[in-house]
C-alpha positions as CSV (number, residue, x, y, z in Angstrom):
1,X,17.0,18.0,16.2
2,X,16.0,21.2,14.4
3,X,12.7,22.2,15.3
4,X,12.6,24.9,13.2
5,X,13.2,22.9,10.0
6,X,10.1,20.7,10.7
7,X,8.2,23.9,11.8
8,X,8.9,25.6,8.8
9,X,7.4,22.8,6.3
10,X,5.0,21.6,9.5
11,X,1.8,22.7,7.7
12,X,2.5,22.0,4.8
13,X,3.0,18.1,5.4
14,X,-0.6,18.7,7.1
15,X,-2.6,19.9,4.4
16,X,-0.8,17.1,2.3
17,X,-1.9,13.9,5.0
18,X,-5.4,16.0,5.1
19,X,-5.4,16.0,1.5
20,X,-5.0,12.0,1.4
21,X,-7.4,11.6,3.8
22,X,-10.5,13.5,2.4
23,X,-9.7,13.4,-1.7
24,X,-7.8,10.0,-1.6
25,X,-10.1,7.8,0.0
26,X,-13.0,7.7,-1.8
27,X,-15.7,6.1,-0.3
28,X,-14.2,6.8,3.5
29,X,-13.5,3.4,4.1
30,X,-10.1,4.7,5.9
31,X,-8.1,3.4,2.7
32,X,-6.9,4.9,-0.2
33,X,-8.0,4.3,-3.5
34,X,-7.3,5.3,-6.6
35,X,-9.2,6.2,-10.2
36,X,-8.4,7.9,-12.4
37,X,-10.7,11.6,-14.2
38,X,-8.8,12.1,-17.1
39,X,-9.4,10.1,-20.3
40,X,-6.0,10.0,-21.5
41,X,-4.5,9.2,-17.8
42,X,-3.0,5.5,-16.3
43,X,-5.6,3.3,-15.4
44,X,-3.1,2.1,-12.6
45,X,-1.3,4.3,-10.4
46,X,0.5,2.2,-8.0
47,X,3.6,0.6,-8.0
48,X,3.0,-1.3,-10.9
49,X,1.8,1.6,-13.0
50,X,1.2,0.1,-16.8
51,X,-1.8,-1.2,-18.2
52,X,-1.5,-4.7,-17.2
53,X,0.4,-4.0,-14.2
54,X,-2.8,-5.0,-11.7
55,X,-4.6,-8.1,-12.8
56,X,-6.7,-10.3,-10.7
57,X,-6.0,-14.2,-10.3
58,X,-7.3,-14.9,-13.2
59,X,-5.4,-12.3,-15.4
60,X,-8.2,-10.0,-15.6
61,X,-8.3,-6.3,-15.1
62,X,-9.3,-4.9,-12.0
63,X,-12.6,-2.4,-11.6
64,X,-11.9,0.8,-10.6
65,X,-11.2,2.8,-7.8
66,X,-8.4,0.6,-6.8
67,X,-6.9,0.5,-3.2
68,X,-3.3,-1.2,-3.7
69,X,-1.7,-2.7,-0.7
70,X,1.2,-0.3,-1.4
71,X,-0.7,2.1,-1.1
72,X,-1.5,2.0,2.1
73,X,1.7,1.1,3.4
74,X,3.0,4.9,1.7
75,X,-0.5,5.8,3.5
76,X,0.5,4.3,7.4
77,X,4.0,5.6,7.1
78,X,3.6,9.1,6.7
79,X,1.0,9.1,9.8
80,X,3.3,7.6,12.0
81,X,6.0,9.6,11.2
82,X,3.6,12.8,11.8
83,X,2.6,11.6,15.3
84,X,7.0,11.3,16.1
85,X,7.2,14.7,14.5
86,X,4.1,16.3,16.2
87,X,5.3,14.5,19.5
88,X,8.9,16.5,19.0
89,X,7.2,19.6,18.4
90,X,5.3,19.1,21.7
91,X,2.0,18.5,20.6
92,X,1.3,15.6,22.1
93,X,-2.5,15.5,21.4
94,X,-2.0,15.3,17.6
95,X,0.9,13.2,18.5
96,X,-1.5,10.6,19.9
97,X,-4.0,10.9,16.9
98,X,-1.6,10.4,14.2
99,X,0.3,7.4,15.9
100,X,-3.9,5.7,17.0
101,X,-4.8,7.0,12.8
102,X,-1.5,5.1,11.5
103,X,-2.2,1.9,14.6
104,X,-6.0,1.6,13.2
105,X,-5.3,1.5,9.4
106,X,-2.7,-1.3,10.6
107,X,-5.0,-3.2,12.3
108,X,-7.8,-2.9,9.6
109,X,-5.1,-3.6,6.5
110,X,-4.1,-6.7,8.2
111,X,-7.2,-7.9,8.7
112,X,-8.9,-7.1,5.1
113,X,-5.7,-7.6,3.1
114,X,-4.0,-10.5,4.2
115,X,-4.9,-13.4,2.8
116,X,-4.7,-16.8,4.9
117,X,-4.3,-19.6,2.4
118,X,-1.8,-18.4,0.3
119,X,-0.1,-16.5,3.7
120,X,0.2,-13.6,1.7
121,X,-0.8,-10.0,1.6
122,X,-3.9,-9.6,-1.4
123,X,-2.1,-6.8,-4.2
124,X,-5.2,-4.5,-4.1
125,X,-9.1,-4.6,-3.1
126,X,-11.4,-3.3,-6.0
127,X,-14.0,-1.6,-6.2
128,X,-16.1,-3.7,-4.2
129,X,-13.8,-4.1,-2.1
130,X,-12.9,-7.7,-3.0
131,X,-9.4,-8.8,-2.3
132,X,-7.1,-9.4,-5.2
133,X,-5.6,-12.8,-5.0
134,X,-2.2,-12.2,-7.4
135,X,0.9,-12.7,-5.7
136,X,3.4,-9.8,-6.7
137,X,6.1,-7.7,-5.2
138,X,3.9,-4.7,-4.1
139,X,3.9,-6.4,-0.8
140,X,7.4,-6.2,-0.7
141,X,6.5,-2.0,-0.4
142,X,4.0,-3.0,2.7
143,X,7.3,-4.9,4.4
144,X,9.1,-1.5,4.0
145,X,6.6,0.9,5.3
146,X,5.8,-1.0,8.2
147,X,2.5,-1.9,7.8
148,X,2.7,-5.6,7.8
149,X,1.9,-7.0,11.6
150,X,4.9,-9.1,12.8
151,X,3.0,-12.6,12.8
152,X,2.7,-12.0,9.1
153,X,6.5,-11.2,8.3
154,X,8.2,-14.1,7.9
155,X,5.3,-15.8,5.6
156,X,5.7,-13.4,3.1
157,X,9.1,-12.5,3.6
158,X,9.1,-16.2,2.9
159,X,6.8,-15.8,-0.4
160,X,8.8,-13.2,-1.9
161,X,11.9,-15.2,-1.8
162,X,10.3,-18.4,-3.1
163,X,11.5,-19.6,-6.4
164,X,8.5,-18.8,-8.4
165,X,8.8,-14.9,-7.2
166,X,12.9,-14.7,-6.7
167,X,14.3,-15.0,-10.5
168,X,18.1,-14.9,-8.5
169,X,18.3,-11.5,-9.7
170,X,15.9,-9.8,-7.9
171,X,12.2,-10.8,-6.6
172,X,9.3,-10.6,-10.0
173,X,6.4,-8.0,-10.2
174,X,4.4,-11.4,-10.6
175,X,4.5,-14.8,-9.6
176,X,5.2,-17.1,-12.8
177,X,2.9,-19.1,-11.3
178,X,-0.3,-16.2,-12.1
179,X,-1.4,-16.9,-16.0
180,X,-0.3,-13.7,-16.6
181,X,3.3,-13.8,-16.1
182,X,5.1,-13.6,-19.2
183,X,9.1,-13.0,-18.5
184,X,9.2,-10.4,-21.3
185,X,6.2,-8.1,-20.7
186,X,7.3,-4.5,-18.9
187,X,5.6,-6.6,-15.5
């Protein structure tokens, strides 16, 4: 309930979302992606942030820019939680833009991400924007933020816990079923 807090750091978590929204998303699709300028920087810059921590469902690298599903769960979250603040701050037309901003990329990720036969949420879309078909925990960070639409809860809620993904100790970055897995690797 202090106003005056969230007034005090109000503009700054602006120019940060506006930030996101004109330098992180590339191609102004309405998702973030990611690539990387630097030479000597991380190809990967997600949740799974080393070398071979995105690979396709074949165990290939990915092209770059890369939009990671968990990604744009960390991108939906912050926009709703700007429309609740804006709305406590009585600014109820930025409210609404926020809360329809964070409602569209919803609608959009759960249509382009999720993918029907495996009833799972696709790890990343590449630079084409192609969906890729691994099966790892960064959906686990979609669950968290929100962003995955009710009807598609309990399937991966479901996949996550299945024995291929749940080692009994905690749920895998990968599926051993992916020809990548390897039990020892940093993924």
């Amino acid at each position: 309930g202090e106003k005056e807090i969230v007034r005090r750091h109000w503009d700054t978590a602006r120019r940060i979302l506006d930030w996101a929204r004109e330098h992180g998303d590339r191609d102004g699709d309405g998702y973030l992606e990611y690539l990387t300028k630097s030479p000597k920087g991380p190809k990967n810059q997600g949740w799974k942030d080393s070398g071979d921590g995105l690979v396709d469902a074949h165990g290939g690298t990915v092209s770059v820019p890369i939009a990671t599903c968990e990604l744009q769960g960390y991108w939906f979250a912050p926009q709703q939680l700007m429309g609740v603040l804006a709305w406590f701050l009585g600014q109820r037309s930025e409210a609404r833009d926020w809360w329809k901003s964070a409602g569209a990329l919803k609608e959009r990720f759960n249509r382009d991400w999720w993918m029907e036969e495996e009833k799972f949420i696709a790890m990343a879309l590449d630079r084409d924007k192609r969906p890729v078909r691994s099966i790892g925990s960064n959906a686990g960070h979609c669950l968290a933020a929100g962003i995955v639409s009710d009807d598609h809860i309990p399937p991966v809620v479901g996949r996550l816990f299945a024995p291929d993904m749940y080692s009994g100790w905690g749920i895998r970055t990968l599926s051993t079923e992916h020809p990548s897995y390897n039990p020892v690797s940093y993924h």
